[in-house]
C-alpha positions in Angstrom: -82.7 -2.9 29.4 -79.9 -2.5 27.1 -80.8 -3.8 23.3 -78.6 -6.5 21.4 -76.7 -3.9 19.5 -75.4 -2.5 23.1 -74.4 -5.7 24.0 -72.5 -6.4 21.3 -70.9 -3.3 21.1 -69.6 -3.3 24.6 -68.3 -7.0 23.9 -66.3 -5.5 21.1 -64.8 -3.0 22.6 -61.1 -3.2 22.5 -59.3 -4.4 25.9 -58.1 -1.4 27.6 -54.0 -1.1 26.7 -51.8 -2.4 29.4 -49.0 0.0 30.7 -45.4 -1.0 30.1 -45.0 -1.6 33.9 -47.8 -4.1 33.4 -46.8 -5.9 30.5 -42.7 -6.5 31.8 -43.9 -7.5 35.4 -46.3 -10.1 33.7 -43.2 -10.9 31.5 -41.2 -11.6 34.9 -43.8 -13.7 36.4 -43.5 -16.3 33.2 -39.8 -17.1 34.3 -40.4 -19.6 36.7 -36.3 -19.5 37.3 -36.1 -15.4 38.1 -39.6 -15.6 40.0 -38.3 -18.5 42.3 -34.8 -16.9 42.9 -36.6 -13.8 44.0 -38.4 -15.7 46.6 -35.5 -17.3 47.6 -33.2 -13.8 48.0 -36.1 -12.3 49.7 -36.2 -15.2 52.3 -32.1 -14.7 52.8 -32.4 -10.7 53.2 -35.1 -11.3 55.8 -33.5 -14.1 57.4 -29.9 -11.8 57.8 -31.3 -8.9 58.9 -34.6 -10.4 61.0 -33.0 -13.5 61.8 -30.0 -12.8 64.5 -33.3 -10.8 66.4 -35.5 -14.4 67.2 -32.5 -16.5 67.6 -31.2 -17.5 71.4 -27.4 -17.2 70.5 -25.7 -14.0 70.5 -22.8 -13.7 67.2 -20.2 -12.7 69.9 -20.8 -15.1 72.6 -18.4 -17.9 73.4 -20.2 -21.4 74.6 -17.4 -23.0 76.4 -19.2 -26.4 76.9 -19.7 -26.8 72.5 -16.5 -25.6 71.1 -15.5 -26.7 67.7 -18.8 -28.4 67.8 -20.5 -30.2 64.1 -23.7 -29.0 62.7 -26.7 -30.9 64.4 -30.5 -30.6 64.3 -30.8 -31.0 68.4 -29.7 -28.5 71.0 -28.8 -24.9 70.0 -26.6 -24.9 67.4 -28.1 -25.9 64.1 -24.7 -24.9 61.7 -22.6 -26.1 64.7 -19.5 -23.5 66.5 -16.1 -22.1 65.5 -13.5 -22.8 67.4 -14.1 -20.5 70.0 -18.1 -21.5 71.0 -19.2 -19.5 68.6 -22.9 -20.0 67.3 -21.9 -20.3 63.2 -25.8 -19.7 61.9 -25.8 -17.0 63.6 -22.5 -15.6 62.5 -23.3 -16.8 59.2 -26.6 -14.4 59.3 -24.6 -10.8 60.6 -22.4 -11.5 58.2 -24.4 -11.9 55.1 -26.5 -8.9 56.2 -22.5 -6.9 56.1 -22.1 -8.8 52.9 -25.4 -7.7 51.5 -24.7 -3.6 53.0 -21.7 -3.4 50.9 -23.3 -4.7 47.3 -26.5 -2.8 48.0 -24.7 0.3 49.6 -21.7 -0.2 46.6 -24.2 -0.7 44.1 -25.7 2.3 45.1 -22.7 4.7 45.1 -21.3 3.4 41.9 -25.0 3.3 40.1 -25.0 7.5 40.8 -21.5 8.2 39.9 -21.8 5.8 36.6 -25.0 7.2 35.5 -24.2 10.8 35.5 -20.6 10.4 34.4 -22.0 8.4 31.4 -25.2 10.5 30.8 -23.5 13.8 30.5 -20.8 12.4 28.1 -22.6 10.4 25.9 -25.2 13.8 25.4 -23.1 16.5 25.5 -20.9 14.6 23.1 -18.2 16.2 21.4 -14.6 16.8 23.2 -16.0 16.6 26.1 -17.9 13.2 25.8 -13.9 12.2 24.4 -12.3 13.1 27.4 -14.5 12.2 29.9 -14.4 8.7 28.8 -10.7 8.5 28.2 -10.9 9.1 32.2 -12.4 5.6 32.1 -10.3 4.5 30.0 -7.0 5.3 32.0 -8.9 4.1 35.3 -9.6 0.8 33.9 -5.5 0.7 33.1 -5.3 1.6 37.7 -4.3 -2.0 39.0 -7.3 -2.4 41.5 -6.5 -4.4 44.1 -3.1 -2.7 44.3 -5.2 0.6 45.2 -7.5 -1.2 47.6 -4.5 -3.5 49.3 -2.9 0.8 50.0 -5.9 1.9 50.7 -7.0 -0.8 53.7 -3.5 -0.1 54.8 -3.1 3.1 55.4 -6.4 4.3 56.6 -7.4 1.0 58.2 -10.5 -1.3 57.0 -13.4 0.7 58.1 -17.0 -0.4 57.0 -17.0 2.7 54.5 -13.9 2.8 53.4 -14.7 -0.9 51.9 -18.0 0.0 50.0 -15.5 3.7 49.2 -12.8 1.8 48.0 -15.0 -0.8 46.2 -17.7 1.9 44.5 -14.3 3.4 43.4 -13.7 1.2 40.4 -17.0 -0.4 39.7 -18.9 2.5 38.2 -16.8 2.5 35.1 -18.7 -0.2 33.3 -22.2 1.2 34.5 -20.9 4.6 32.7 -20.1 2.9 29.5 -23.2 1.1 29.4 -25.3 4.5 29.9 -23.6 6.3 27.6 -24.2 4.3 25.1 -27.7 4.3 25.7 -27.7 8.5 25.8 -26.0 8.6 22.4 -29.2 6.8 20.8 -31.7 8.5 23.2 -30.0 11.9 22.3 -31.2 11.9 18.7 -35.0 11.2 19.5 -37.8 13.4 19.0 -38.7 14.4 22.3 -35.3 15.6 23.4 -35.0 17.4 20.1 -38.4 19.0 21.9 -37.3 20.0 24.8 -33.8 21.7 23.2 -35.9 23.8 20.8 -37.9 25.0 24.1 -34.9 26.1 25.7 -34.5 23.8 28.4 -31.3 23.6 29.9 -28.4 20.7 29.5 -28.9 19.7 33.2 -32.8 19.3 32.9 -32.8 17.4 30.0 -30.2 14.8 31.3 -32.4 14.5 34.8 -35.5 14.8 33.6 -35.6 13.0 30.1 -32.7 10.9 29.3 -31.8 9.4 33.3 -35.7 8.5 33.8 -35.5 6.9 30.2 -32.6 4.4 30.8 -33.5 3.0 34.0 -34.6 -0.1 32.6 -31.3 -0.4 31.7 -29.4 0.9 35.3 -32.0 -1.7 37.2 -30.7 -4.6 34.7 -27.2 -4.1 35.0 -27.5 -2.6 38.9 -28.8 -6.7 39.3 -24.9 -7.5 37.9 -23.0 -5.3 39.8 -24.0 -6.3 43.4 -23.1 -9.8 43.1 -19.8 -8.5 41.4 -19.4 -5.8 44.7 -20.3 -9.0 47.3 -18.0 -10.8 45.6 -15.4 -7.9 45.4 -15.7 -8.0 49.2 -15.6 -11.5 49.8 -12.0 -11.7 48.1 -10.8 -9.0 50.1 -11.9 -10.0 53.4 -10.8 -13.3 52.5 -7.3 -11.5 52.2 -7.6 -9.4 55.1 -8.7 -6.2 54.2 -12.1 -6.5 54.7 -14.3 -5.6 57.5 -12.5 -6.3 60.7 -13.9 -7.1 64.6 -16.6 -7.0 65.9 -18.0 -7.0 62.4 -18.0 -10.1 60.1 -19.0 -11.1 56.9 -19.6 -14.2 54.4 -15.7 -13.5 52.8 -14.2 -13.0 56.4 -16.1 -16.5 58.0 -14.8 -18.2 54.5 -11.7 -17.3 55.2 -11.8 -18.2 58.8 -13.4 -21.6 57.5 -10.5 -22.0 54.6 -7.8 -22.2 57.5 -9.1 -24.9 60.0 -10.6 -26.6 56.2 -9.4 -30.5 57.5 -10.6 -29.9 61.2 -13.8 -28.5 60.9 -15.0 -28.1 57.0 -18.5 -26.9 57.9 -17.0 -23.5 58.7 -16.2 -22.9 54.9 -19.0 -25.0 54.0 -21.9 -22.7 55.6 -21.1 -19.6 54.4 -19.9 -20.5 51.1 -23.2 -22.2 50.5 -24.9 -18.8 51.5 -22.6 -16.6 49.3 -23.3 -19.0 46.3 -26.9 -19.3 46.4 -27.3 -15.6 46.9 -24.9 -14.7 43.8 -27.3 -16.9 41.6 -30.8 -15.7 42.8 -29.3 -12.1 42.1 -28.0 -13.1 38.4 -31.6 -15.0 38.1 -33.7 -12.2 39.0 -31.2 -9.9 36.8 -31.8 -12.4 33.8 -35.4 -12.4 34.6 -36.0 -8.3 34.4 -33.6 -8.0 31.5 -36.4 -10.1 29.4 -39.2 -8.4 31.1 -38.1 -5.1 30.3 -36.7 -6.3 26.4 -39.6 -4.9 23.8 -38.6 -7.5 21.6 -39.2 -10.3 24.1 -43.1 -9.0 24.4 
């Protein structure tokens, strides 16, 4: 039988520290506004990849006897047919799941490419940290869409050449961001650590400075992908998007910007998906960038 003094003792004891994983994802839970947008994108991704599977109407098929038909809650199409028959929810579906392939795929490409262009200049430093970012700085001077209108139109708009030809431009501000970052991490004790030990310039930036900032990459990652969706949406709404068969939420706006007086819930679907998806993302981004702020906590 343990005696009072036990008791109290293991009463006393201190709570057992939480990790910083811990402490930012109960941060994240307290915003109600990041929390609900996450439920929300999660319920679109599903419903664009998972939801073209359960649904009777193929994307391609033509229904001859419902053409140019309104939205309506009876019969088969809920978000009502293009001009040609065409089911638009379930259009509206494949092409947010192309939409969402290019921001994450974009995001993805440009995150690697910014991160260890801005990593090994802002620690190496020097002349080589000054001309490595002077790059940048004459890229940012390229006219973009000049590049991606030439691009599209000589080697044709392929679903790669897109999230290529998007990635492109978009890691330059992810490579500024890092490398400021590196410059302050650069100076702390543990890399001075690892330096005196002899371990090389490569495994340092990999192994201490990368894992270190991706609080930071995760943050801004949340800002670029609605920036790349977006970046897609304008060009398919020019024409240099993804072409047929495939669709996507900037080609059906398009599509839905033309025949606006005739049948306005053509633009009307698909914007409204495109919209609510580019706020969940910049919630959720808000969200983690407060979780993962020490001086928030």
């Amino acid at each position: 039988m343990n005696s009072p003094t036990t008791v109290a003792a293991a009463s006393a004891a201190p709570a057992r520290p939480r990790s910083p994983l811990a402490l930012a994802f109960r941060q994240f839970l307290k915003n109600r506004a990041a929390v609900a947008s996450l439920v929300i994108l999660a319920l679109i991704v599903i419903a664009c990849f998972a939801g073209p599977l359960f649904l009777p109407n193929d994307p391609d098929a033509n229904d001859w006897t419902a053409i140019a038909m309104p939205p309506m809650w009876e019969g088969m199409h809920w978000f009502g047919t293009d001009d040609v028959g065409r089911d638009l929810l379930v259009r509206t579906l494949v092409g947010g799941r192309v939409s969402l392939e290019v921001g994450l795929l974009g995001t993805l490409v440009s995150g690697l490419i910014g991160v260890a262009w801005g990593a090994t200049a802002g620690y190496i430093g020097g002349r080589t940290d000054a001309v490595m970012m002077r790059i940048v700085d004459m890229m940012y001077a390229i006219p973009y869409m000049l590049i991606a209108i030439l691009m599209m139109t000589l080697f044709g708009r392929d679903f790669y050449l897109v999230v290529l030809t998007i990635s492109a431009f978009s890691w330059l501000d992810m490579a500024r961001v890092v490398r400021g970052q590196t410059l302050s991490l650069r100076t702390r004790e543990f890399i001075d650590a690892a330096r005196a030990t002899g371990v090389s310039t490569p495994s340092i930036i990999a192994r201490h400075i990368v894992p270190n900032l991706l609080g930071v990459v995760v943050v801004y990652a949340t800002v670029t992908v609605p920036g790349i969706v977006l970046t897609e949406s304008v060009l398919s709404f020019l024409g240099l998007g993804v072409q047929e068969p495939m669709t996507s939420w900037g080609v059906l706006i398009n599509d839905g910007a033309q025949k606006l007086e005739s049948m306005p819930w053509l633009l009307l679907c698909p914007a409204v998906a495109l919209c609510v998806t580019l706020y969940c993302v910049n919630f959720v981004g808000d969200g983690l960038r407060d979780a993962l702020d020490t001086k928030e906590r």
